[in-house]
Phi, psi and omega in degrees: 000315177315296182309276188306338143261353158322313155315270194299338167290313185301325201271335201279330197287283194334314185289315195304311206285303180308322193254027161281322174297313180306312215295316196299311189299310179292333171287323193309296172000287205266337137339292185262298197351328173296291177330293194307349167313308174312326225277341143243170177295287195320322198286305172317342199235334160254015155260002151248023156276307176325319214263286185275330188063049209281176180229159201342304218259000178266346197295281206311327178293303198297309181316342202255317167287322165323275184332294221289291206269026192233317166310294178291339198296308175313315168311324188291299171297358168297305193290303145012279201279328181301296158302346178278308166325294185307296170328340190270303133340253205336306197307286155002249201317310181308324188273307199271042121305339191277332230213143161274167171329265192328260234284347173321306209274024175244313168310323191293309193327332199258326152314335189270318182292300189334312140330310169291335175286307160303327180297319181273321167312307190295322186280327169279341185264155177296150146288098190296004162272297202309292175324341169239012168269300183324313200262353157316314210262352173271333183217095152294320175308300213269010200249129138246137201293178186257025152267345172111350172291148174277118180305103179300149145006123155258164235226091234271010152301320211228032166278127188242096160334124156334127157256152177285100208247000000 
């Protein structure tokens, strides 16, 4: 008798912990799910046509704001990361004058993981541009094009990739 609720309290904690996790996972989700709009010019521009929804005589105007801030946006996070690299380079060199042999050899040890670690998130994760040409091509109908027209079918022969200038 002892065993068996022990078994069930034990069985009641585990289903609580899984559907804790989901629920923690689905909200995190739909939290960031917005963020990820910035994250290319293309995402950007087709989460806030998703988002505002425009009509005929509103497309042409907003396509103009967009671009223009899908633009800068890109730019930024370019500049972004470019300048954090370098910064980053400075810190380095100014920190390791400061540091001994031993401690030299730990930063690296935490850099070669930190390195093994990206490698592998890349390797595991989806490429989210390949993931959205992908859900193009199963719902085509639902992509609007940069006049704001809805894109026909493409002809998976004679399909020709965006170029990224």
């Amino acid at each position: 008798m002892k065993a068996k609720s022990i078994l069930v309290v034990l069985v009641t904690l585990i289903i609580g912990f899984i559907l804790g996790m989901l629920t923690s996972a689905q909200i995190r989700y739909h939290r960031l799910n917005p963020v990820r709009v910035f994250f290319s010019e293309e995402r950007f521009r087709e989460g806030f046509y998703k988002a505002i929804q425009p009509d005929d005589q509103q497309k042409t105007k907003i396509d103009l704001v967009l671009n223009k801030y899908a633009k800068i946006n890109s730019e930024l996070q370019s500049n972004f990361r470019k300048e954090l690299d370098v910064n980053m380079k400075e810190f380095r060199k100014e920190l390791d004058l400061n540091l001994t042999k031993e401690q030299l050899g730990r930063l690296k040890e935490m850099d070669e993981r930190r390195q093994e670690m990206i490698r592998q998130n890349r390797k595991n994760r989806p490429n989210d541009t390949l993931s959205l040409r992908e859900e193009r091509w199963r719902n085509p109908g639902r992509r609007l094009g940069p006049e704001g027209a809805q894109q026909p079918k493409p002809d998976r022969d004679t399909v020709k990739l965006p170029d990224n200038k």
